[in-house]
RONU-20219 format. One record per residue (C-alpha): residue in three letters; x, y, z; residue number from 0. Coordinates in steps of 0.02 Angstrom, whole numbers. Example, Ala and Ser with C-alpha at 12.3 -4.5 7.8 and 13.67 -1.06 7.14 Angstrom:
2
{node 'Ala', {615, -225, 390}, 0},
{node 'Ser', {684, -53, 357}, 1},
***
This chain:
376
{node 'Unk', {5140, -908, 12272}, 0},
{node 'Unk', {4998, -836, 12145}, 1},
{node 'Unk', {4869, -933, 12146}, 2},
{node 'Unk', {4828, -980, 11938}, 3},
{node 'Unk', {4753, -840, 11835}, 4},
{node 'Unk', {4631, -901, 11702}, 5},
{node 'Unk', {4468, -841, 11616}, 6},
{node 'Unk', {4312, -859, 11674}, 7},
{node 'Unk', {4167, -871, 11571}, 8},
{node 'Unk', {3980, -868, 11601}, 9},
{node 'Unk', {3925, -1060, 11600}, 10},
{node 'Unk', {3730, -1051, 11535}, 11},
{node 'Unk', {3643, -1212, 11583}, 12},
{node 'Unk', {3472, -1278, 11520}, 13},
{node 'Unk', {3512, -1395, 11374}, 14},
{node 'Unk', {3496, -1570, 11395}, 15},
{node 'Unk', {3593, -1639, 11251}, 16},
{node 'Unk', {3724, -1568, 11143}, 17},
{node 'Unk', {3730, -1384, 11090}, 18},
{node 'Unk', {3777, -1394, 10882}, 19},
{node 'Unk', {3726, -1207, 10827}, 20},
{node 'Unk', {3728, -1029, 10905}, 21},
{node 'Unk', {3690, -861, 10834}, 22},
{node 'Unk', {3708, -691, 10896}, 23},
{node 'Unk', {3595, -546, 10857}, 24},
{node 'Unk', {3645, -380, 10788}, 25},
{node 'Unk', {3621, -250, 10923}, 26},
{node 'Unk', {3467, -175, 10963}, 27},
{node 'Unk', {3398, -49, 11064}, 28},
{node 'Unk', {3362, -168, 11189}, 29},
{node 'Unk', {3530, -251, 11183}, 30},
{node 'Unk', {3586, -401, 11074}, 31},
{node 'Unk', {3506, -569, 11098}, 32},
{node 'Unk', {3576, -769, 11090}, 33},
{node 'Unk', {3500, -926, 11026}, 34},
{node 'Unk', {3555, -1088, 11034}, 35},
{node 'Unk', {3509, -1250, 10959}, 36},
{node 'Unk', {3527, -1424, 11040}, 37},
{node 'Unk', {3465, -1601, 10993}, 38},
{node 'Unk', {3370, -1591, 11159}, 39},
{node 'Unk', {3224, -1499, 11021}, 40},
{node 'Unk', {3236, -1343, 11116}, 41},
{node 'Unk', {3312, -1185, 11063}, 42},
{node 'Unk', {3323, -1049, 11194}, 43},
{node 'Unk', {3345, -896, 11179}, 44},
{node 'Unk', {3473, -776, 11312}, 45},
{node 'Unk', {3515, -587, 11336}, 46},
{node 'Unk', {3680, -589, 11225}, 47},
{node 'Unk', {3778, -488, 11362}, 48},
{node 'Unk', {3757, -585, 11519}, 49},
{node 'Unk', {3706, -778, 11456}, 50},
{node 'Unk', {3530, -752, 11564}, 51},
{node 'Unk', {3380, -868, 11483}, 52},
{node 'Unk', {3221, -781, 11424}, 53},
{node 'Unk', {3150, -929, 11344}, 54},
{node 'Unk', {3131, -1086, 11266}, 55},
{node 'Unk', {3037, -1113, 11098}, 56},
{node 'Unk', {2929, -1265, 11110}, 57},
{node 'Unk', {2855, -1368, 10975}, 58},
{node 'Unk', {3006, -1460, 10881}, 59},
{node 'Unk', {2994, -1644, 10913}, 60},
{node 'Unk', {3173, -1677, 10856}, 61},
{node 'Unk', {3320, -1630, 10892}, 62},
{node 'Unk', {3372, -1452, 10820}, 63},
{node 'Unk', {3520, -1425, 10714}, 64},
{node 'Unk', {3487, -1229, 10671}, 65},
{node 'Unk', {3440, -1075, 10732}, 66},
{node 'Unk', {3450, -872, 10691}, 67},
{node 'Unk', {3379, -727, 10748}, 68},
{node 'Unk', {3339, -581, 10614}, 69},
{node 'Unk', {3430, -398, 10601}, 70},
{node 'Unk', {3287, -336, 10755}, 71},
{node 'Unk', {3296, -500, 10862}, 72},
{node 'Unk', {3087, -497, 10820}, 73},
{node 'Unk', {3098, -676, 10712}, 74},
{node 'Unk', {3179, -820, 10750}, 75},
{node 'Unk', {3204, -993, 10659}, 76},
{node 'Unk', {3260, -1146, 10685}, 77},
{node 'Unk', {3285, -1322, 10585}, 78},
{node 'Unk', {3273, -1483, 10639}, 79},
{node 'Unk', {3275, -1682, 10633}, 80},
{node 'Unk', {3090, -1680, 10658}, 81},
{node 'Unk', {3076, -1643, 10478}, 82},
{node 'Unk', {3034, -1446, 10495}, 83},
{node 'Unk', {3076, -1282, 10493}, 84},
{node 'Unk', {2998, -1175, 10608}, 85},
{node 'Unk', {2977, -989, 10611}, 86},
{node 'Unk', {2951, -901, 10789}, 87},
{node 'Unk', {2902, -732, 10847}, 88},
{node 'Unk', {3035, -686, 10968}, 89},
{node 'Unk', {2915, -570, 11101}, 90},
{node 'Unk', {2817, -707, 11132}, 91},
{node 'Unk', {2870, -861, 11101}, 92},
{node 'Unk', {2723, -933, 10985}, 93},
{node 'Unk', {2764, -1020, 10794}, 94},
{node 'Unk', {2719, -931, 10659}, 95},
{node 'Unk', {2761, -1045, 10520}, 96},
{node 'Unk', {2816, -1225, 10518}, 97},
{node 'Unk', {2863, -1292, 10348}, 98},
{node 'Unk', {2864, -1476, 10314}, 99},
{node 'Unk', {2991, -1581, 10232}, 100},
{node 'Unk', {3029, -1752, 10191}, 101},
{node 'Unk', {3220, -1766, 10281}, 102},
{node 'Unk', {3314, -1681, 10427}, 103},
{node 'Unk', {3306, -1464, 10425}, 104},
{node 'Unk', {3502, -1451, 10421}, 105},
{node 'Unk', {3539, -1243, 10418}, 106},
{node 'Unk', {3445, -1078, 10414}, 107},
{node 'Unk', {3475, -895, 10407}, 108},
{node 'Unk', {3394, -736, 10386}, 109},
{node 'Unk', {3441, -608, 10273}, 110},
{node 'Unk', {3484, -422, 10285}, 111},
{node 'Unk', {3334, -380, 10198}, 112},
{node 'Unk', {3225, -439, 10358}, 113},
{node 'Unk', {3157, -273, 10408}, 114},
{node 'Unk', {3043, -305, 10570}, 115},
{node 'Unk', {2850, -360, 10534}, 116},
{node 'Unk', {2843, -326, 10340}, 117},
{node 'Unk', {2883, -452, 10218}, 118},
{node 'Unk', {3042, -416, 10189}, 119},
{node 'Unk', {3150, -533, 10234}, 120},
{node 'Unk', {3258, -717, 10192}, 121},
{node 'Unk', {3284, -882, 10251}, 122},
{node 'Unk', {3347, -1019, 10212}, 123},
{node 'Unk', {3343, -1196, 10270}, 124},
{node 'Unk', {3420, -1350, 10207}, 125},
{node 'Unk', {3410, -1546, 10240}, 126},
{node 'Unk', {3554, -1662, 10286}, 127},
{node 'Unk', {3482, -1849, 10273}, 128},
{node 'Unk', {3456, -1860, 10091}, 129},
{node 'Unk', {3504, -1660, 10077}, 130},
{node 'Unk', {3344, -1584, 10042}, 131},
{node 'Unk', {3363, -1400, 10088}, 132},
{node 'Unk', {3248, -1243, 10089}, 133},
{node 'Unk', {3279, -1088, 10052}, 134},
{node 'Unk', {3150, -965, 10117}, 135},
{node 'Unk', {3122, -772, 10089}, 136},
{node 'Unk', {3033, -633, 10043}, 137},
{node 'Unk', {3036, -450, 9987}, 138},
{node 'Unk', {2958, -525, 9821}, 139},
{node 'Unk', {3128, -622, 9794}, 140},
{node 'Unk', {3080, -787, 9840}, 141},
{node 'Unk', {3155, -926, 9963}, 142},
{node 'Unk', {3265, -1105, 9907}, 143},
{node 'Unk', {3230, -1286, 9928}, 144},
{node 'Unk', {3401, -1420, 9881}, 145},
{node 'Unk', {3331, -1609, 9869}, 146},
{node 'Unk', {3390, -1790, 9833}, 147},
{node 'Unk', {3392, -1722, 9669}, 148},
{node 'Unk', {3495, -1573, 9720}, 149},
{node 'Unk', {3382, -1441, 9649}, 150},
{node 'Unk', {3391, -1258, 9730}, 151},
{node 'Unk', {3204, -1211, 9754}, 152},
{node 'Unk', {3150, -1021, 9805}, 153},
{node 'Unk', {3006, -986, 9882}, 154},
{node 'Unk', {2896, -802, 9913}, 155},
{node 'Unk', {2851, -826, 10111}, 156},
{node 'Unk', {2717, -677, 10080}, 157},
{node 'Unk', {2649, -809, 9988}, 158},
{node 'Unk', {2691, -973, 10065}, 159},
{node 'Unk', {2598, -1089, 9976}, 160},
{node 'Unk', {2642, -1025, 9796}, 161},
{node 'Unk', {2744, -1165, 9706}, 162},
{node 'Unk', {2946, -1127, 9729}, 163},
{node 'Unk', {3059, -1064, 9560}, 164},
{node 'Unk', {3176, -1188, 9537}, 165},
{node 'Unk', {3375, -1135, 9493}, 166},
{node 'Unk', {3536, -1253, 9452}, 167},
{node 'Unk', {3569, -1401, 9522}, 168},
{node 'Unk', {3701, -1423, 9685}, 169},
{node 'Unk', {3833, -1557, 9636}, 170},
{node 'Unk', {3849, -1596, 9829}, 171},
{node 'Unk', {3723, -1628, 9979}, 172},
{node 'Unk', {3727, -1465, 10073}, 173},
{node 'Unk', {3784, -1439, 10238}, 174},
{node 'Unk', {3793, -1242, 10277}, 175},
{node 'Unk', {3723, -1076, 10205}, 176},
{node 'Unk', {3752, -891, 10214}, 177},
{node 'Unk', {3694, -726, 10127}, 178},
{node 'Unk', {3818, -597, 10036}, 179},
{node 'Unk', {3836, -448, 9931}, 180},
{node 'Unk', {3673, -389, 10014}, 181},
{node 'Unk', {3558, -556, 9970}, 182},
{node 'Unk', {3622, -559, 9784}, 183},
{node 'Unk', {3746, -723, 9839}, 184},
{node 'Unk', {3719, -866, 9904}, 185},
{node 'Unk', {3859, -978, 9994}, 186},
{node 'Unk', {3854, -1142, 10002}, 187},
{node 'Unk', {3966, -1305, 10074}, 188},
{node 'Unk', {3920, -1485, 10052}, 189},
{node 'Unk', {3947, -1643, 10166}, 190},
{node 'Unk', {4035, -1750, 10048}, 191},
{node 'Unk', {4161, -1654, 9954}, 192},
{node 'Unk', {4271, -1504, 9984}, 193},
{node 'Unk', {4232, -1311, 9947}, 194},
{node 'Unk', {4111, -1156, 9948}, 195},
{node 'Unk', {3988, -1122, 9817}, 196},
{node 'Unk', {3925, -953, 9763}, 197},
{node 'Unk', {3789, -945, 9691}, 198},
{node 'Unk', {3693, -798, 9610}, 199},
{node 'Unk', {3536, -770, 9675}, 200},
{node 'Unk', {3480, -676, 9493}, 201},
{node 'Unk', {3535, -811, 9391}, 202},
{node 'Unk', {3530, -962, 9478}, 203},
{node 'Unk', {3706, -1011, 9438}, 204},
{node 'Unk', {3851, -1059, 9544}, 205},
{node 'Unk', {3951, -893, 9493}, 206},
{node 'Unk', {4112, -965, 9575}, 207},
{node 'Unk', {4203, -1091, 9687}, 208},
{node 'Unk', {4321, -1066, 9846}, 209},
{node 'Unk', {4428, -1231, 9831}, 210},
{node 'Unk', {4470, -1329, 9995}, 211},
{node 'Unk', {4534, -1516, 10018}, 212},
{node 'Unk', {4400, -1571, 10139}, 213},
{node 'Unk', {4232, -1538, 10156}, 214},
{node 'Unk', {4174, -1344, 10259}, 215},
{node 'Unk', {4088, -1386, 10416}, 216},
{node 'Unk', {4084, -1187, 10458}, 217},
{node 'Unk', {4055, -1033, 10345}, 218},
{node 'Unk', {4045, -855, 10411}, 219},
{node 'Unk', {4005, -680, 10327}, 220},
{node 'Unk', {4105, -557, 10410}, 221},
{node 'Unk', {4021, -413, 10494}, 222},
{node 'Unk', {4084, -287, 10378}, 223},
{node 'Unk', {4066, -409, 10241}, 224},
{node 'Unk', {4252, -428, 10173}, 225},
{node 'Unk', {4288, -591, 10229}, 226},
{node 'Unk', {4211, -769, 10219}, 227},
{node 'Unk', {4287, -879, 10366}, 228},
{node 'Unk', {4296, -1074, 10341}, 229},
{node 'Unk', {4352, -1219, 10425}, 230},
{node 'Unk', {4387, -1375, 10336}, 231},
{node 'Unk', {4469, -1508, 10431}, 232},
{node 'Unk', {4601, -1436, 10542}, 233},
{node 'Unk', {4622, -1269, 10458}, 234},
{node 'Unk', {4538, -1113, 10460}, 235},
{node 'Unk', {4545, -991, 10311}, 236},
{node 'Unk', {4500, -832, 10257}, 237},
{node 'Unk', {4432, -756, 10077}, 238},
{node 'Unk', {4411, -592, 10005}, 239},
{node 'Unk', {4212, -596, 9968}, 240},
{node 'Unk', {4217, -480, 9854}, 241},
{node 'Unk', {4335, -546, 9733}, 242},
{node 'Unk', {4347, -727, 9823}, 243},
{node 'Unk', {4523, -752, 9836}, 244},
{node 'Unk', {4627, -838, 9982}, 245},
{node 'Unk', {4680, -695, 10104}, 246},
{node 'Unk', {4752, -817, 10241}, 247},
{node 'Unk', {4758, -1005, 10290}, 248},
{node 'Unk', {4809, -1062, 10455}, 249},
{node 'Unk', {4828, -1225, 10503}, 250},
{node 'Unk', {4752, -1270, 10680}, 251},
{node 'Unk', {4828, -1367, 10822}, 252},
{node 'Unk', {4665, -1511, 10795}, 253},
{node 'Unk', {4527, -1533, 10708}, 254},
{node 'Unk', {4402, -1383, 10705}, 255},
{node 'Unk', {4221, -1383, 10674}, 256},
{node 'Unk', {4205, -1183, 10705}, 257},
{node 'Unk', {4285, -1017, 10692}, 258},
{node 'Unk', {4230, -825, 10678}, 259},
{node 'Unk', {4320, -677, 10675}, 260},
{node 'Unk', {4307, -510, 10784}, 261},
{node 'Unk', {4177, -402, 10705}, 262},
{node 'Unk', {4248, -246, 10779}, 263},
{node 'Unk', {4423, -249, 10733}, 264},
{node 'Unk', {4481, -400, 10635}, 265},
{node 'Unk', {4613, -422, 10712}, 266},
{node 'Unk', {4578, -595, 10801}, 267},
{node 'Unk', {4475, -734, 10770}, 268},
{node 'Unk', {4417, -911, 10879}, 269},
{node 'Unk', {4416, -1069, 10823}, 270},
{node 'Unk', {4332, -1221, 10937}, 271},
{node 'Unk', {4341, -1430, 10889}, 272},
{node 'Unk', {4369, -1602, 10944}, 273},
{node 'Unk', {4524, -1557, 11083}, 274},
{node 'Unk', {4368, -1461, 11197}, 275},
{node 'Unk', {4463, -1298, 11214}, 276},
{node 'Unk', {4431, -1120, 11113}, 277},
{node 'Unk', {4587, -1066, 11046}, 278},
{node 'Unk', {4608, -874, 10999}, 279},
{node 'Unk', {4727, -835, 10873}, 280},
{node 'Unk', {4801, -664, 10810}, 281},
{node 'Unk', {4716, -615, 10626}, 282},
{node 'Unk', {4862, -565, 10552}, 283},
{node 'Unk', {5003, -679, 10594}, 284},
{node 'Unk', {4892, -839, 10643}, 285},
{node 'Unk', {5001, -850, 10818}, 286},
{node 'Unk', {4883, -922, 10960}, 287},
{node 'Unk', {4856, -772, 11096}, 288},
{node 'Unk', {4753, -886, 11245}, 289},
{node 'Unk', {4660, -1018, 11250}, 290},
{node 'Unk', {4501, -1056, 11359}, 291},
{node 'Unk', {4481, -1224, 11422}, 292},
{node 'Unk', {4313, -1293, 11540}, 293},
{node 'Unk', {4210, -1383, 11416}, 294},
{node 'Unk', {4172, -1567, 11442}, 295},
{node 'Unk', {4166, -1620, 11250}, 296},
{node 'Unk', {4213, -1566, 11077}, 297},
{node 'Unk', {4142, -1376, 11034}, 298},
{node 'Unk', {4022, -1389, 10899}, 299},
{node 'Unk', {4002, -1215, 10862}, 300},
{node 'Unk', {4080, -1029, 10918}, 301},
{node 'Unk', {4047, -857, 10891}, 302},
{node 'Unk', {4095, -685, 10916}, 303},
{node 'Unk', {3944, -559, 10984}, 304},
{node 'Unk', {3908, -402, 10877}, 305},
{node 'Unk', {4023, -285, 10976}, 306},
{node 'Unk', {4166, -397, 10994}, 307},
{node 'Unk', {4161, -395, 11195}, 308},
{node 'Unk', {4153, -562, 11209}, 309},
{node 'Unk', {4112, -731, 11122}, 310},
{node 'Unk', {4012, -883, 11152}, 311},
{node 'Unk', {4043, -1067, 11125}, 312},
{node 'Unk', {3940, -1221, 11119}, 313},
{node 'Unk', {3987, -1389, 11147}, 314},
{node 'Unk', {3961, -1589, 11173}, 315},
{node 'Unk', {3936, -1555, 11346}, 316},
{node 'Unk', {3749, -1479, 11323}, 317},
{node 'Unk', {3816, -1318, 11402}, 318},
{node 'Unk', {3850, -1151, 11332}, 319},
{node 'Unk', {4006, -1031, 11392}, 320},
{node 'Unk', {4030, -834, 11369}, 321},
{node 'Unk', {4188, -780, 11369}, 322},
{node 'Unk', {4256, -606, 11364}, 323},
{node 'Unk', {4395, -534, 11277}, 324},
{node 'Unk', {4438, -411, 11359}, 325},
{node 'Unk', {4548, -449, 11511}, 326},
{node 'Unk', {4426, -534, 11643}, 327},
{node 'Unk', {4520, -644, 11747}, 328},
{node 'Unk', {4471, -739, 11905}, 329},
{node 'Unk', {4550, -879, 12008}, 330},
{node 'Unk', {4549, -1057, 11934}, 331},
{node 'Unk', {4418, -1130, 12051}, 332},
{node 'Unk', {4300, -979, 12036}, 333},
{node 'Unk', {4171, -982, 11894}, 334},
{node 'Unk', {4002, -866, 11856}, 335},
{node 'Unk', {3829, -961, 11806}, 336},
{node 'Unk', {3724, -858, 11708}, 337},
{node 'Unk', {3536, -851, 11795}, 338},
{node 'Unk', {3643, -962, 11945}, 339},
{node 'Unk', {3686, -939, 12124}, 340},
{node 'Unk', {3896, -875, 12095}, 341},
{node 'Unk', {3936, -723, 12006}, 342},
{node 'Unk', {3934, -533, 12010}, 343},
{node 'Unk', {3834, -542, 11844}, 344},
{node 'Unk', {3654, -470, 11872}, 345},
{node 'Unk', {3523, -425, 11737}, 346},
{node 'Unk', {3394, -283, 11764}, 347},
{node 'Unk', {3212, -327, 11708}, 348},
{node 'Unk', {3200, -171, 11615}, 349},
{node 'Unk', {3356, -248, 11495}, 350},
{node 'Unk', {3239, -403, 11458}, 351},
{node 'Unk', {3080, -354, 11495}, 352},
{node 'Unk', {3023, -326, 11294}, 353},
{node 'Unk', {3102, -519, 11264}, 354},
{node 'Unk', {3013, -599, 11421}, 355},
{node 'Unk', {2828, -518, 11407}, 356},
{node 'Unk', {2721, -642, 11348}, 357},
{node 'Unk', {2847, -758, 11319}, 358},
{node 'Unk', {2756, -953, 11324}, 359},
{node 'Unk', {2856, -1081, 11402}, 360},
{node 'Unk', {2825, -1228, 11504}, 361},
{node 'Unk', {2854, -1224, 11704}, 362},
{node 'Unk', {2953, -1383, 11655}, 363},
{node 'Unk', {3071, -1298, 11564}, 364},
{node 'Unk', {3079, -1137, 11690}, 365},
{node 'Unk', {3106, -1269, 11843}, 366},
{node 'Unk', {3248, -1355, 11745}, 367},
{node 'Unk', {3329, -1204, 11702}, 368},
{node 'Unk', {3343, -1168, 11875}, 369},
{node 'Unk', {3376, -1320, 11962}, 370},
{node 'Unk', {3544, -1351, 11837}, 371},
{node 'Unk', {3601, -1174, 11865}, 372},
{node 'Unk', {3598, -1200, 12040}, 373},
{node 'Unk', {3686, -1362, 12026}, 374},
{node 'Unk', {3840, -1281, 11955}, 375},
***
């Protein structure tokens, strides 16, 4: 009898404590990068094909809720319970900004406009205790802040210490961001009550309102920027960001904290929740076409790489898995561990060696990274 056939992903060790946030890079000439946030206060950043560390960014003294990468995989940011948000150069490791704040650094996000080393660029970080939130960027537009008192404050991060502009008030504490219509919208969800906010970045105003019954705990821009993917509660949906209305709604076999859709092709998208598996569902019919079981715990957070090869999922269990979509199979008992002793996955230095130059880390954090990798 055939032995089981199931897909295998890359399992990337080095987190301590739960992954919550993951974001892929655009591509780039030296391939596409991913970073990961934990609550172990260490975000690391990985070559985006084959799940191998580079590095850990070192400084947070909290655990970190957030991370991104901008369009050149040069920045990076992260948020965190420490009560900052931190802005790192990705070559070598060190901090280039940390801003302070009064509550936990929920979310962050660079916009399109970040255009290598000038001052072009966006991010945005917000605050979950009492909700105070930043919004940070550049390009002479300026960079947002929501508080207790639910106030969206912009900021010029060429000029980081000029007092913020102040827009309309949020009627919710916020929970997730993204950029649209090339920077000119922001999205918003909040904890406590249900929908997506647009906002416009010109006027200040919420310009309109995507309606759902429970609050969004994921929001994605599509690649191609024609749909907005949500999850609220055990269903995933889809909207027209252009003219915002409901393209599709599919309700989910449990409660899902994640989805994205195929950037290539849009004709599939993931979703990943409290039942520990990564379902993958057709696009157009919402019929489930696999699903990928190994983690240990409920996945906090999923996404699609730039290209659509393959997609990566973090969970509970403090590790993160790559899976491909294509159709890599592998007996049951036979798994791959990115930077580990099993696989037929190697990396070349030359595909890393621009990311790992002058990287800072500790030898603590190399030695771990190693010794759990081998362990698998």
């Amino acid at each position: 009898m055939d032995k089981k056939r199931v897909a295998v992903p890359l399992v990337c060790h080095g987190h301590s404590r739960p992954v919550v946030d993951l974001f892929y890079s655009p591509i780039t000439p030296d391939g596409f990068f991913l970073i990961s946030a934990s609550k172990d206060s260490s975000p690391m950043l990985r070559n985006g094909e084959t799940g191998d560390w580079i590095g850990t960014f070192e400084g947070h003294k909290g655990a970190v809720w957030s991370c991104c990468l901008d369009t050149n995989a040069l920045r990076a940011a992260s948020g965190s319970a420490d009560f900052t948000a931190k802005v790192w150069d990705a070559l070598t490791g060190d901090e280039l900004h940390s801003f302070e704040h009064k509550h936990i650094v929920r979310a962050c996000a660079f916009s399109e406009a970040f255009i290598g080393y000038s001052r072009w660029y966006l991010f945005i970080v917000l605050n979950l205790c009492d909700f105070c939130g930043i919004l940070f960027y550049g390009s002479g537009l300026p960079s947002a802040h929501w508080g207790v008192e639910k106030v969206l404050r912009i900021f010029d991060l060429s000029r980081p210490d000029a007092p913020p502009r102040e827009v309309d008030k949020s009627p919710g504490s916020v929970r997730t961001v993204a950029w649209l219509h090339t920077d000119q919208t922001i999205l918003s969800s909040c904890t406590d009550m249900g929908g997506v906010r647009l906002w416009d970045v010109r006027s200040g105003k919420i310009v309109q309102t995507l309606e759902t019954k429970s609050s969004v705990t994921s929001a994605e821009v599509s690649q191609d920027g024609r749909y907005i993917t949500t999850c609220d509660g055990s269903t995933v949906k889809f909207w027209d960001a252009n003219h915002f209305g409901l393209v599709k709604s599919y309700n989910m076999p449990c409660t899902v904290e994640s989805a994205s859709l195929e950037p290539k092709y849009g004709n599939k998208f993931i979703a990943g929740g409290e039942d520990m598996w990564i379902h993958v569902f057709d696009f157009h019919t919402g019929d489930e076409i696999a699903c990928n079981k190994g983690h240990h715990g409920p996945v906090h957070c999923v996404r699609f790489s730039p290209g659509g090869e393959s997609y990566a999922s973090g969970s509970e269990d403090g590790t993160i898995r790559i899976w491909q979509t294509g159709p890599l199979t592998h007996d049951e008992n036979v798994g791959f561990t990115a930077n580990g002793s099993i696989g037929k996955v190697s990396v070349t230095a030359e595909e890393v060696s621009r990311k790992i130059e002058g990287f800072h880390v500790s030898e603590d954090g190399r030695a771990k990274e190693k010794e759990e990798a081998g362990k698998d």
